[in-house]
C-alpha positions as a Markdown table, in Angstrom:
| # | Residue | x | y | z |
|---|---|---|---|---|
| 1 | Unk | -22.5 | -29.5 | -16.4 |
| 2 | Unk | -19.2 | -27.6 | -17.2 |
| 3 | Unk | -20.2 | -27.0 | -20.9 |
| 4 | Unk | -23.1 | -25.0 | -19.6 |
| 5 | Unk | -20.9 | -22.7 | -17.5 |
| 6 | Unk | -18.8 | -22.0 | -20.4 |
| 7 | Unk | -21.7 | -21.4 | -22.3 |
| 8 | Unk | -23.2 | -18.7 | -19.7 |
| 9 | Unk | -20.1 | -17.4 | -19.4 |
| 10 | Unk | -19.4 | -17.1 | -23.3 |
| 11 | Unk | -22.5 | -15.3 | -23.2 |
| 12 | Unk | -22.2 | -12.7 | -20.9 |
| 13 | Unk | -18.8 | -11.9 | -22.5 |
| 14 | Unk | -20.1 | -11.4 | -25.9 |
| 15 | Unk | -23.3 | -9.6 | -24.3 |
| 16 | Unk | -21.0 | -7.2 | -22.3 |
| 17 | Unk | -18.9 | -6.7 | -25.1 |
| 18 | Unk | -22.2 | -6.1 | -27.6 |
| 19 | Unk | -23.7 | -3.4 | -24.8 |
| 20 | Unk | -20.1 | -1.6 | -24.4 |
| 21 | Unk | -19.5 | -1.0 | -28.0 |
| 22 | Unk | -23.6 | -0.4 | -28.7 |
| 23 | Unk | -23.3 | 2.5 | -25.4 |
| 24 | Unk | -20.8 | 3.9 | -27.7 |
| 25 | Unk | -22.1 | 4.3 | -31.3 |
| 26 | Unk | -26.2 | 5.6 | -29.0 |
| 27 | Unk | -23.3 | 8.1 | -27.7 |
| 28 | Unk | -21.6 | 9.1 | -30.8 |
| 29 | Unk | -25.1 | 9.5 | -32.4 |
| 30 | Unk | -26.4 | 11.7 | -29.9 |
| 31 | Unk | -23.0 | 14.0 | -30.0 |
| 32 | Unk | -23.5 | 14.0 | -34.1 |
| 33 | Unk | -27.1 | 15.4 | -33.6 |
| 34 | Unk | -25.3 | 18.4 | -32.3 |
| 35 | Unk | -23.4 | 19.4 | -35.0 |
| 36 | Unk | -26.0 | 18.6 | -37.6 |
| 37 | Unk | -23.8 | 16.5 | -40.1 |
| 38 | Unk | -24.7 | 15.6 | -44.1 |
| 39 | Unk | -27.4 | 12.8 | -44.0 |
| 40 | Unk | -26.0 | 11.5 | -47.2 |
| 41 | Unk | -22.9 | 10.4 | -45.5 |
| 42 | Unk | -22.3 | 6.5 | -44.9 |
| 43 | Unk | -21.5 | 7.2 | -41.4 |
| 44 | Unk | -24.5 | 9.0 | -40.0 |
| 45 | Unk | -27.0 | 6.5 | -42.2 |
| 46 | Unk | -25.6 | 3.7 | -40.6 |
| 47 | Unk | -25.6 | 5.5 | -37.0 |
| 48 | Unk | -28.8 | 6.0 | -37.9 |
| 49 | Unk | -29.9 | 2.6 | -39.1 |
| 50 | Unk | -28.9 | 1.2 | -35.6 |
| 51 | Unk | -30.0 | 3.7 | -33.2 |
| 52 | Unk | -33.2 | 5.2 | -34.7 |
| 53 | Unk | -35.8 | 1.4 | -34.3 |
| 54 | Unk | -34.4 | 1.1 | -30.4 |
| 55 | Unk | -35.1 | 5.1 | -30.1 |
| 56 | Unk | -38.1 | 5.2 | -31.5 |
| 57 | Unk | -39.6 | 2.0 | -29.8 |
| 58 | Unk | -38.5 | 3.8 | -26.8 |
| 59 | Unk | -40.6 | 6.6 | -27.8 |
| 60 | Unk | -43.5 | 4.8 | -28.4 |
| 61 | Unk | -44.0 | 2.8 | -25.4 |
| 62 | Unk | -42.6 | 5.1 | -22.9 |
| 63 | Unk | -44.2 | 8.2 | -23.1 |
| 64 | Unk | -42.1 | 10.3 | -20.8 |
| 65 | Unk | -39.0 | 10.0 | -22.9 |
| 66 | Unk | -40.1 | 13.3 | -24.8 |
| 67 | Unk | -40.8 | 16.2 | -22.7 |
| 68 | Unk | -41.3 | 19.2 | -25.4 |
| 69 | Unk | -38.4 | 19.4 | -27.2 |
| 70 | Unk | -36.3 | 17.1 | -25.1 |
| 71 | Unk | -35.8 | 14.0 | -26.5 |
| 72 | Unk | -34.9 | 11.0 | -23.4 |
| 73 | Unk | -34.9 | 8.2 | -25.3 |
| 74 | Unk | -31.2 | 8.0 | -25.8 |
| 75 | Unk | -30.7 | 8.8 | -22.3 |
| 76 | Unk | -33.1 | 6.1 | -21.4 |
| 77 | Unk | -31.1 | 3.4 | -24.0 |
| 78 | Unk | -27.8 | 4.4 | -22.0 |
| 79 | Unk | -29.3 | 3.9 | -18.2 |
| 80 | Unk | -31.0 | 0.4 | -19.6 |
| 81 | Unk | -27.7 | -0.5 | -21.4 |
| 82 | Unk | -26.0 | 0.5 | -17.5 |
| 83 | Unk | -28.2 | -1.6 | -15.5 |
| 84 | Unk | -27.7 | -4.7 | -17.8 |
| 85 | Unk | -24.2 | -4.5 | -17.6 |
| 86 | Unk | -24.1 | -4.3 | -13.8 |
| 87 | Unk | -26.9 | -6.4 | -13.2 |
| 88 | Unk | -27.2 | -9.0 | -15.9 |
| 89 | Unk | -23.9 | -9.6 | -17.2 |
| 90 | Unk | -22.5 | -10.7 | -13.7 |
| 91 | Unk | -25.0 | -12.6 | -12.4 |
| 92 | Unk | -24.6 | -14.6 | -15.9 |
| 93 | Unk | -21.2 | -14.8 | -15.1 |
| 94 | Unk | -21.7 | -15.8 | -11.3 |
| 95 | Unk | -24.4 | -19.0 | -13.2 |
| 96 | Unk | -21.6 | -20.0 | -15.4 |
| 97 | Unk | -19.1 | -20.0 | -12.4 |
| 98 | Unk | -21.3 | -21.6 | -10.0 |
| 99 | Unk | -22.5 | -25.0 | -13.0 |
| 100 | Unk | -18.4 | -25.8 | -13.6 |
């Protein structure tokens, strides 16, 4: 039973590490919409490319996360990125510590 507690543990590791550095590129993106950078540049396509799908299926299932011109869906990816990082990576951690 140890190998699955290194596996659940393994896993929350590399999903807390995934959420951390995905928090920071929703959060760079949002600061670049501010400053209206080039389109054309490699960076803000590929900020783009990542953010954008998760934005816009926020968009289209929670209506609420545009209110006129306000746009809430990257606020909305940072709180649900928040809760799974307090909630879901330590009870994965807590599995994998509790089947060694």
């Amino acid at each position: 039973m140890f190998v699955f507690g290194h596996l659940f543990r393994a896993v929350a590791v590399i999903l807390d590490k995934t959420l951390y550095l995905y928090s920071w590129v929703v959060l760079v993106a949002v600061l670049l919409t501010w400053v209206s950078p080039d389109p054309s540049s490699p960076l803000v396509r590929l900020l783009r490319s990542v953010t954008e799908p998760v934005f816009d299926w926020v968009r289209r299932h929670l209506p609420f996360a545009q209110v006129g011109m306000l746009d809430l869906a990257p606020m909305l990816v940072l709180f649900t990125i928040w809760f799974l990082r307090l909630f879901l990576v330590p009870s994965l951690f807590d599995l994998g510590y509790r089947l060694q």
